[in-house]
N, C-alpha and C positions, 0 to 999 in steps of 0.2 A: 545447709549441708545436704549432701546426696543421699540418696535413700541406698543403703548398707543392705547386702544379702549377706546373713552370716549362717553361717556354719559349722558344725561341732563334730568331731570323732564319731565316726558311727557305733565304738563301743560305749558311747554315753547313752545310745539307746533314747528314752523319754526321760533319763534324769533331771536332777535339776542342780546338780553339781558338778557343769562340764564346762570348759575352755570354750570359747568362740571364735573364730577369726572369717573376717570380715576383708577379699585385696580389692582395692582402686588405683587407679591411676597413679596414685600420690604417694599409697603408701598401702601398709598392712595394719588393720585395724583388729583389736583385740580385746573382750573383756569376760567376764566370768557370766556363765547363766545367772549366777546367784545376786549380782549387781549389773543388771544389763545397761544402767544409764552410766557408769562408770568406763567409760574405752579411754583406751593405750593407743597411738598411731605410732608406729615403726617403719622406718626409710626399709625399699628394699633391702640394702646393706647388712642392718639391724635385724630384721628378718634371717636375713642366710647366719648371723652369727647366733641368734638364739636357737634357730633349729639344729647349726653343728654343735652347738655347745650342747642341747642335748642327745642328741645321738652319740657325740661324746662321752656319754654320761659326767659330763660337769657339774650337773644340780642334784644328783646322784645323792643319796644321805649315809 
């Protein structure tokens, strides 16, 4: 597997409870700081529908 540059919200600052994503070629790569050997890949497609779904607000509580 390719060596992943990932990256986190600049409001997570140095936490260590922030989102990651990881794009290649292939796909969009995602997994939590808090479990970094745990990643998710998402098709482009998959991608555009979870970011509109939140800006959305669909995951909304």
């Amino acid at each position: 597997m390719e060596e992943l540059l990932w990256q986190r919200p600049s409001l997570c600052g140095d936490g260590n409870n922030c989102p990651e994503v990881a794009i290649t070629a292939d796909g969009v790569h995602l997994r939590s700081s808090l479990r970094p050997t745990e990643v998710t890949r998402l098709t482009p497609a998959e991608w555009r529908d979870l970011v509109a779904g939140i800006r959305n607000g669909e995951f909304d509580a």
